[in-house]
C-alpha positions as a LaTeX table, in Angstrom:
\begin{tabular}{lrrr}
\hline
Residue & $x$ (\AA) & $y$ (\AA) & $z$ (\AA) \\
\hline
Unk1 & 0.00 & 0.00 & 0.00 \\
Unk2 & 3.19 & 2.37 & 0.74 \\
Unk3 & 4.42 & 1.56 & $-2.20$ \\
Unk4 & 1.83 & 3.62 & $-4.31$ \\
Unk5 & 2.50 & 6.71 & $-2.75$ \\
Unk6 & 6.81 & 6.82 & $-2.75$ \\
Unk7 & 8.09 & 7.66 & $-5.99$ \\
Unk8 & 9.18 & 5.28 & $-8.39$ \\
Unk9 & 12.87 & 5.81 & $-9.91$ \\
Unk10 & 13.47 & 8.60 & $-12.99$ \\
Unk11 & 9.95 & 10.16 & $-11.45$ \\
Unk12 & 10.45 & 14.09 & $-10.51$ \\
Unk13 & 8.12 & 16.13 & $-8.77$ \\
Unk14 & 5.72 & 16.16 & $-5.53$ \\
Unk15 & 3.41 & 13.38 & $-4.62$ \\
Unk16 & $-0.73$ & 14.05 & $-3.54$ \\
Unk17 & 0.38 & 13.70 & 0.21 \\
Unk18 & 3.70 & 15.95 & 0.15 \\
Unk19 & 1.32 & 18.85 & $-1.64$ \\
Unk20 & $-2.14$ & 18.33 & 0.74 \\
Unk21 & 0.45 & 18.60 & 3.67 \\
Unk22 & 1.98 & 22.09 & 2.54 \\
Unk23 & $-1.41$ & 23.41 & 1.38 \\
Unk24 & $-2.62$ & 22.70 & 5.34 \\
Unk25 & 0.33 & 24.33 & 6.66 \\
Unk26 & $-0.26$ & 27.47 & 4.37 \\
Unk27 & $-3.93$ & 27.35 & 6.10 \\
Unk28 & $-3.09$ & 27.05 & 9.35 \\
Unk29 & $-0.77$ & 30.10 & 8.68 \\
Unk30 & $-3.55$ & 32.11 & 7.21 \\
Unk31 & $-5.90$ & 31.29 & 10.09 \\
Unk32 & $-3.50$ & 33.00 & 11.84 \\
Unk33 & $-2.13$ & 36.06 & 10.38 \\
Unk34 & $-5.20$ & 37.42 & 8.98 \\
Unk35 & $-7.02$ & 38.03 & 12.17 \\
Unk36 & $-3.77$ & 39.88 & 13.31 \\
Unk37 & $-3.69$ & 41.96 & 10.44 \\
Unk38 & $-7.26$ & 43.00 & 10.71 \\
Unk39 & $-6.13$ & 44.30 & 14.33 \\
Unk40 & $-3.19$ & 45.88 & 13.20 \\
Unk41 & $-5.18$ & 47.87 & 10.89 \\
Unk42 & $-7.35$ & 49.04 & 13.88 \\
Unk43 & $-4.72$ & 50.32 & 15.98 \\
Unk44 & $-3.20$ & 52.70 & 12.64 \\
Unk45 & $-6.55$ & 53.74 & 12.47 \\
Unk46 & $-6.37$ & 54.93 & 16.30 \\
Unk47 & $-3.22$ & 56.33 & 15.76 \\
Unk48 & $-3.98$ & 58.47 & 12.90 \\
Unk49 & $-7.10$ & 59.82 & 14.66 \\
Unk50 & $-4.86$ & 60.29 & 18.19 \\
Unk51 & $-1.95$ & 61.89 & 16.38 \\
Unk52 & $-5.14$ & 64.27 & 14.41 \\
Unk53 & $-5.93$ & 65.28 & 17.77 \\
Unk54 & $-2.51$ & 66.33 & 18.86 \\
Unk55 & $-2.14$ & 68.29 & 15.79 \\
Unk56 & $-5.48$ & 69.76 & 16.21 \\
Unk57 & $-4.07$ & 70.80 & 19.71 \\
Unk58 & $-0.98$ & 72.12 & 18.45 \\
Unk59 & $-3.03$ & 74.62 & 16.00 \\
Unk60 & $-5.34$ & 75.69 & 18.59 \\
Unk61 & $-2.12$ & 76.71 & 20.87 \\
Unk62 & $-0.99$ & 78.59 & 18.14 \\
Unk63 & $-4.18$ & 80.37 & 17.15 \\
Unk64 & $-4.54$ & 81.14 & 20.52 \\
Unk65 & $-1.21$ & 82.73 & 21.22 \\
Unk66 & $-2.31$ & 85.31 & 18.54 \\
Unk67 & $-5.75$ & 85.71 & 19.89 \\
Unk68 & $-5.79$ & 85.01 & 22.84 \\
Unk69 & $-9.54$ & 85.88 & 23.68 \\
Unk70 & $-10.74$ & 84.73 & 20.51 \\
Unk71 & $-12.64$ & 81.08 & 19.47 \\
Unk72 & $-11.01$ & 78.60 & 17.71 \\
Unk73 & $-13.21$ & 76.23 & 14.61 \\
Unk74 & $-12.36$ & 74.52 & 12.20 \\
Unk75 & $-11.10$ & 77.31 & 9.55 \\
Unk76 & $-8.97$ & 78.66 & 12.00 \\
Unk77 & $-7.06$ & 75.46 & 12.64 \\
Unk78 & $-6.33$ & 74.79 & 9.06 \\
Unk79 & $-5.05$ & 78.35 & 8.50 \\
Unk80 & $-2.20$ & 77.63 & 11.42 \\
Unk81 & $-1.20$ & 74.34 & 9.37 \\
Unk82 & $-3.36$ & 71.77 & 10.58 \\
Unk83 & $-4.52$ & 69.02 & 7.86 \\
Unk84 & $-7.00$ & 66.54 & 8.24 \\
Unk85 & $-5.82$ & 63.09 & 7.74 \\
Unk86 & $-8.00$ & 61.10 & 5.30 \\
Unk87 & $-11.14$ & 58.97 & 6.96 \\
Unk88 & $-10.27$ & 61.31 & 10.37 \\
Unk89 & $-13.21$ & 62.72 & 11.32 \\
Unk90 & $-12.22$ & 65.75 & 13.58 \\
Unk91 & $-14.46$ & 68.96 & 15.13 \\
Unk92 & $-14.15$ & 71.46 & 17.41 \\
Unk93 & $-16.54$ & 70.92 & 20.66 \\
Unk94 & $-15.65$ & 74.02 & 22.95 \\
Unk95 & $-13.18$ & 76.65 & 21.08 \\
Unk96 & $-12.47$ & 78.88 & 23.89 \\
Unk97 & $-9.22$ & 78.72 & 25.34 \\
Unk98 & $-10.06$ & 77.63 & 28.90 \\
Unk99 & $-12.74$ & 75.42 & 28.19 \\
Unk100 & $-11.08$ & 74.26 & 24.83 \\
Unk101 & $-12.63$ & 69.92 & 23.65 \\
Unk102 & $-11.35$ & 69.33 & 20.73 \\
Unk103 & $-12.38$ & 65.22 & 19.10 \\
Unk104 & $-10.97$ & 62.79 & 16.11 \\
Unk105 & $-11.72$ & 59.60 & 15.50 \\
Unk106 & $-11.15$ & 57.36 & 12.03 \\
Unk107 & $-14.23$ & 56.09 & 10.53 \\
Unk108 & $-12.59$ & 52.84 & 10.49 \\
Unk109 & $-11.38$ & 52.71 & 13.96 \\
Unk110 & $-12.45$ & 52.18 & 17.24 \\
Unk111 & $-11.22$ & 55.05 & 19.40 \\
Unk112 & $-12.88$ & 58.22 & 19.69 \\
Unk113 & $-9.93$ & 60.68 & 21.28 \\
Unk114 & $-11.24$ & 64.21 & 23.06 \\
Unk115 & $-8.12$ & 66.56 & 24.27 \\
Unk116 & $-9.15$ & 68.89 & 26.86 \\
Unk117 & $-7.48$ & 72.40 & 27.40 \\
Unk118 & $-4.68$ & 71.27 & 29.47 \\
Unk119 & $-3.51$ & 68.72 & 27.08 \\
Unk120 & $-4.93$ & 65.93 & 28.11 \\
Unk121 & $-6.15$ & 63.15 & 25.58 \\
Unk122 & $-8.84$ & 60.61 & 26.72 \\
Unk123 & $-9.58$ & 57.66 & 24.43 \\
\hline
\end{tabular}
């Protein structure tokens, strides 16, 4: 019975059992990595909406050095450099300086981020 599976002399190539074996071992490999990719997908999402949020930050600090008193929105963060990364979705929630919420999250993410006036970012 053994006999019909080894290879018989001047044959070349794979036999039925060698290939079903390396086919398995790709599968098994796949079951694995693709539910780790999915995740590492996530967490660039999050990033790209956390780091949106520190930029958004950054431009507020900025307008508000200038104007101290005035209200920050949307226009006046682009105009002191900050761009929206694609699928971020970022507003402004409170634009006064003390009382400053700015939010981001990716519409493919997870995460919604909110920095507060002193800095602080809460997922």
């Amino acid at each position: 019975m053994l006999k019909m599976f080894s290879k018989k002399e001047g044959q070349k190539g794979f036999t039925l059992i060698e290939l079903m074996i390396v086919i398995a071992i790709i599968g098994i490999l796949a079951a694995i990595a693709i539910p780790q990719f999915t995740a590492y997908r996530i967490r660039g999402y999050n990033a790209a909406a956390k780091s949106d949020v520190k930029q958004m930050y950054t431009a507020a600090q900025a307008f508000f050095s200038d104007s101290p008193t005035g209200t920050v929105d949307a226009a006046a963060l682009n105009s002191y450099g900050y761009k929206t990364t694609n699928g971020v979705n970022a507003s402004v929630t409170n634009g006064v300086s003390a009382t400053l919420s700015l939010t981001a999250n990716h519409a493919s993410g997870t995460s919604t981020y909110i920095i507060d006036a002193s800095g602080t970012i809460t997922p």
